[in-house]
N, C-alpha and C positions, 0 to 999 in steps of 0.2 A: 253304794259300794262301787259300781261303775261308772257313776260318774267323779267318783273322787282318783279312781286307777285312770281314767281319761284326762281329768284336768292336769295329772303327774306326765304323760306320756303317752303320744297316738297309741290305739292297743289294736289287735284285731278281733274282728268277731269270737274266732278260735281262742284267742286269751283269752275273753273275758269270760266267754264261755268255761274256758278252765276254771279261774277264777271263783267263778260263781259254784262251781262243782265241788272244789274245793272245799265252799263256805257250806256243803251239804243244801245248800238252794235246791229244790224241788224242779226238775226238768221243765216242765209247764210253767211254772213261773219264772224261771230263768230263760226260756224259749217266748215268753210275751215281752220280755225286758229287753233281750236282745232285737227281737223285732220291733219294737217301739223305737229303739236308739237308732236302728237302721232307716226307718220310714223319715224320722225324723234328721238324720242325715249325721248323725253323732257318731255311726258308726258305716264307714266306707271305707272296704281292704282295697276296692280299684285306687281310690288318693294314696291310702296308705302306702300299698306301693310303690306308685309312682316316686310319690316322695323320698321314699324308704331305699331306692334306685340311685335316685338324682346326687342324696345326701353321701350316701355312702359310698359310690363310684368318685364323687371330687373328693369327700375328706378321706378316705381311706385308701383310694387306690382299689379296688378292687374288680374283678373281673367279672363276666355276664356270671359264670359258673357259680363263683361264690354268693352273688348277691341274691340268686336262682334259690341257693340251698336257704340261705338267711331265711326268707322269705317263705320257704317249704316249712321250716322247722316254727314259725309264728303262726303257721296254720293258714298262709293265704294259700287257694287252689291253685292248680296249676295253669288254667286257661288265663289265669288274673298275673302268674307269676312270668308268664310266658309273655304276655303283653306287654307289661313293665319293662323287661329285660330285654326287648327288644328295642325300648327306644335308645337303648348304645351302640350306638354304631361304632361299625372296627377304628376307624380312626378315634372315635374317642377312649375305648379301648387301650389303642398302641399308645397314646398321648399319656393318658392315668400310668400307664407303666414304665415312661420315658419320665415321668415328672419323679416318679416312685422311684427308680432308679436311679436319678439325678440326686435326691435328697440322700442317697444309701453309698454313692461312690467315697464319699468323703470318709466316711465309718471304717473303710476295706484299705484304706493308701495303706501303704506297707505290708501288705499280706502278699503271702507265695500269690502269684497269679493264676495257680489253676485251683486255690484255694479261694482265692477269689472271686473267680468265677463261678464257682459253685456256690456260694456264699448268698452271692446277686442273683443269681439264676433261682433257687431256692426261697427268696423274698419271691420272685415276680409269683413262685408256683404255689406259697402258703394263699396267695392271694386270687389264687382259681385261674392264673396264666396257664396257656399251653407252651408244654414244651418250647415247642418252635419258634412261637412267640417271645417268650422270653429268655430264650439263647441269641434269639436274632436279635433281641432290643439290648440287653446286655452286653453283647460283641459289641455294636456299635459306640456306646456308650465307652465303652475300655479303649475302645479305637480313638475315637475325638478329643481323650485324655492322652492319645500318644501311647498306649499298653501296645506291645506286639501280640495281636490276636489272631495271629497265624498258627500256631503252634497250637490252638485249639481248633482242633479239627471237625468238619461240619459229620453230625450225626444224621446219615438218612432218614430216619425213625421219627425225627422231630416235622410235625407239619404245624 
C-alpha cells in the first residue's frame, strides 16, 4: 500500500502513517513499515521539503508563510519545515511576487484603480505576502505601467 501511494506521489511519513491508520493497519506494524521505508531511504520529509519548497515557490508563487503552512498540514515537523523555508531568500521572495504580479496585471486593465489595487494586492496576500510587501511590489508594478500611484496613499501599518 505504501509503496504504490509512493510510486503516485512523494508522501510524508505523517501521510502514510495516516494512510495506514485509515486502512485499520495495526500501530506496530505500520510503525515497522514506516521505519523500514525510512532506513531504506523511500521515505525522507527533509527531500520532501526541500523539494516540496523549490516546486511550489517557482510554480506557484508562493511565499515563505504559505509554503510553512503546506508543509505543517502534510505532517512535516517544524524544525524540518523551518529549514526548507529558509532556503528563500527575500530576494527570491520579492521576485516570485513580481513575476506573480506581472502575469495578474493584464487580467485588472480596465478596472477602477483602487479596485485594482486591491484586487493585485490581495493575489500577493492569498499567497502568504506581507502586507508591505505586496503593496510595495504592486505600486511599482502599476507604476511601470504608467497607473498614477500617488493617490494610494502609503499605509504605516504595512512592514
Amino acid at each position: 500500500m505504501c509503496l504504490r501511494l509512493l510510486a503516485s506521489s512523494p508522501r510524508t511519513r505523517a501521510q502514510l502513517a495516516d494512510a495506514l491508520r485509515r486502512k485499520e493497519i495495526p500501530d506496530d506494524v505500520a510503525e515497522g513499515v514506516l521505519g523500514r521505508f525510512t532506513d531504506v531511504g523511500l521515505i525522507d520529509d527533509v527531500a520532501f521539503a526541500q523539494a516540496w519548497v523549490r516546486t511550489r515557490q517557482a510554480g506557484r508563487g508562493l511565499a515563505k508563510r504559505a509554503l510553512a503552512s503546506e508543509l505543517r498540514r502534510r505532517g512535516v515537523d517544524a524544525e524540518t519545515v523551518n529549514d526548507a523555508v529558509e532556503e528563500v531568500t527575500p530576494e527570491d521572495e520579492e521576485q516570485a511576487a513580481r513575476d506573480l504580479i506581472a502575469r495578474k496585471l493584464r487580467a485588472t486593465r480596465g478596472v477602477d484603480p483602487a479596485k485594482r489595487m486591491r484586487r493585485l494586492v490581495g493575489v500577493l496576500a492569498r499567497k502568504g505576502y506581507s502586507p508591505g510587501l505586496a503593496y510595495r511590489v504592486v505600486k511599482e508594478a502599476l507604476a511601470e505601467e504608467g497607473a498614477d500611484v500617488d493617490e494610494f496613499a502609503e499605509d504605516p501599518d504595512m512592514d
